[in-house]
C-alpha positions in Angstrom: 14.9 67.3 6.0 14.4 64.4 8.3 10.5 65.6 9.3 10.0 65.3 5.2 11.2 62.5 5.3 9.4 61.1 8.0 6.3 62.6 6.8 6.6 61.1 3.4 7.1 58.1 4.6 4.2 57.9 6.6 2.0 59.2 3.9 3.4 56.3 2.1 2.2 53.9 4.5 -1.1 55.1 5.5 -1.7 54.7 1.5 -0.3 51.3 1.3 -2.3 50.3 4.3 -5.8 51.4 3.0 -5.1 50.1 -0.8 -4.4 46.7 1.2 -7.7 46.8 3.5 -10.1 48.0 0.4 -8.5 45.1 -1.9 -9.3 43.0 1.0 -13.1 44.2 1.9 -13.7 44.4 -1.5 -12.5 40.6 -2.7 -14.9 38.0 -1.7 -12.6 35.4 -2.5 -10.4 36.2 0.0 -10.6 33.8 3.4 -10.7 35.7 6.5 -9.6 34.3 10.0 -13.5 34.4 10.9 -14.2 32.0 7.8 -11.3 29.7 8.4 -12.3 26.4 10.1 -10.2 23.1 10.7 -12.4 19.8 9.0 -13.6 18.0 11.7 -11.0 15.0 10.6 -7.8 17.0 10.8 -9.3 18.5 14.2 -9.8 15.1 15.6 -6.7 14.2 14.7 -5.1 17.0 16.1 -7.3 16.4 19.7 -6.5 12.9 19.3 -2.2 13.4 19.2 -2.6 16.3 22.6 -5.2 13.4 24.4 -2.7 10.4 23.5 0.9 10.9 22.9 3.2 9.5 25.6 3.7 6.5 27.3 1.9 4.0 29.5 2.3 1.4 31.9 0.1 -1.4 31.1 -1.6 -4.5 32.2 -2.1 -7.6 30.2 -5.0 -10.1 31.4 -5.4 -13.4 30.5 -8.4 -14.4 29.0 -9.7 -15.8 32.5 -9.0 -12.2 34.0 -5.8 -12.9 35.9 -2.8 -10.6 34.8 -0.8 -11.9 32.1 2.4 -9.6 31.6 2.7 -5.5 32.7 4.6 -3.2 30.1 5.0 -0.3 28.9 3.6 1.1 25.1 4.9 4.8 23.9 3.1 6.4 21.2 5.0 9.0 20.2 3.5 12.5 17.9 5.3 11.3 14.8 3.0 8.0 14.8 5.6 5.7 15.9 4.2 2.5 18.7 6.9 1.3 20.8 6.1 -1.4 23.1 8.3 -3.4 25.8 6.5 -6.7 27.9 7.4 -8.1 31.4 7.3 -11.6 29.6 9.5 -11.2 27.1 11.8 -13.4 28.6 9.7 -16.1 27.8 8.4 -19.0 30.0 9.7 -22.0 29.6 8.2 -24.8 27.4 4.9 -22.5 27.2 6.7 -19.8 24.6 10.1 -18.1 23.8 11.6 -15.3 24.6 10.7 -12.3 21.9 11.6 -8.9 21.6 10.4 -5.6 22.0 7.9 -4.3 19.6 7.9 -1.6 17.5 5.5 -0.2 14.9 2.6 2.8 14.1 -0.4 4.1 15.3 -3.0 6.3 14.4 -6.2 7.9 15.8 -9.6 7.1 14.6 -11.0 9.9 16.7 -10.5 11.5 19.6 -9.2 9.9 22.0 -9.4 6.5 20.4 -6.5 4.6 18.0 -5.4 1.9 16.3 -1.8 0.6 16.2 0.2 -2.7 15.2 3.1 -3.6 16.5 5.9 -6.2 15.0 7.9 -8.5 17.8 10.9 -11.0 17.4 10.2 -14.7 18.9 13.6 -16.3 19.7 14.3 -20.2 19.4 13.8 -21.4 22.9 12.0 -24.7 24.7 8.8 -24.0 23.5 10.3 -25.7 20.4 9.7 -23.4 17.8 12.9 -21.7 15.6 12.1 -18.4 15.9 9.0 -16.6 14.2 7.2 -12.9 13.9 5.0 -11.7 16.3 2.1 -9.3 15.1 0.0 -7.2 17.9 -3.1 -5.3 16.9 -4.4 -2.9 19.3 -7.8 -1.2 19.7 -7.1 1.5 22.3 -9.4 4.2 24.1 -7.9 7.2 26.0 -9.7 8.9 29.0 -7.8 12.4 28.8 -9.6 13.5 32.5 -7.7 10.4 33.8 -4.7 9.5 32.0 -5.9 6.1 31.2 -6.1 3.6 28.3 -7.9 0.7 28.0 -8.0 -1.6 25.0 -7.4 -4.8 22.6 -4.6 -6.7 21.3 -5.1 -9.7 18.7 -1.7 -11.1 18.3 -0.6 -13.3 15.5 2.9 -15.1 14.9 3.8 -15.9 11.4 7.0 -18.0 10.0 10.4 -15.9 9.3 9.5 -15.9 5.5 6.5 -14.8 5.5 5.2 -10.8 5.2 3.2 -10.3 8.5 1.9 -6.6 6.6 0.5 -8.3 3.9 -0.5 -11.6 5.1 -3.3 -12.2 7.8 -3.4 -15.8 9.9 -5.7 -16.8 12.3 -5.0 -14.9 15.8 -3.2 -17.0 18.4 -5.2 -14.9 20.8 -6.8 -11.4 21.8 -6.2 -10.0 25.2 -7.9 -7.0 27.1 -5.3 -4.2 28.9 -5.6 -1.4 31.0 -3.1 1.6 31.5 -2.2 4.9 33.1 0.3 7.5 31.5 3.2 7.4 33.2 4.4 11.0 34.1 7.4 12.7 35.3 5.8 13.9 38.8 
């Protein structure tokens, strides 16, 4: 009984099999692993997330070249920018204290991105009571070297105001350098 059984049951099967794989030769319509292929956008962005993600200890120059601030930006896979600077205590009667920075990114191809970045500015000497920072960045990965080097434009705008919507003129745009900062 069992051997019936087993036999009927792999009858059963081999005909299931070969009504699947003549409906499949036979459709044109159907897409095959050889046909399938990844748009060159959603590949890039996929490259661009494995070169990227992580975080990196950075340099800030001033515009004359001498080192401004070091920190610390994390782009993480989900698209969120997190970014922490060594002068964020501020310096006194030159600007105030402000807080970290947090915010998006995204690739635009790659291994280069774009993010922003929203800081805090606390009242403090430099006279002003307290405003929004805004931080642009143009960033480009080397994946070979687990570097980063880039742009920031920063802009401050008053409490009230919506710095997503509005644009202001930049208070000033900074080059920085970087390496990934890994757990060996």
């Amino acid at each position: 009984m069992k051997n019936k059984m087993n036999k009927t049951w792999l009858q059963n099967t081999l005909l299931c099999t070969s009504v699947l794989a003549s409906t499949f030769l036979a459709s044109p319509n159907i897409v095959r692993g050889q046909d399938f292929s990844i748009p060159d956008n959603v590949a890039n962005t996929a490259n661009c997330r494995f070169n990227v993600t992580g975080s990196y200890l950075t340099t800030i120059f001033n515009p004359d070249g001498s080192t401004g601030s070091r920190g610390v930006i994390t782009l993480d896979s989900d698209g969120n920018f997190f970014v922490i600077d060594s002068n964020q205590g501020g310096v006194t009667n030159v600007f105030n204290p402000f807080s970290n920075g947090q915010g998006s990114w995204k690739c635009n191809s790659k291994t280069r991105v774009i993010a922003r970045s929203i800081t805090f500015a606390f009242p403090g000497s430099a006279g002003a009571n307290g405003s929004i920072g805004r931080a642009d960045y143009q960033a480009s990965f080397n994946p070979q070297t687990q570097t980063v080097q880039g742009t920031i434009t920063l802009r401050f705008f008053n409490l009230n105001a919506n710095p997503l919507l509005n644009n202001v003129s930049p208070v000033g745009t900074f080059n920085f350098s970087g390496q990934r900062i890994t757990a060996n």
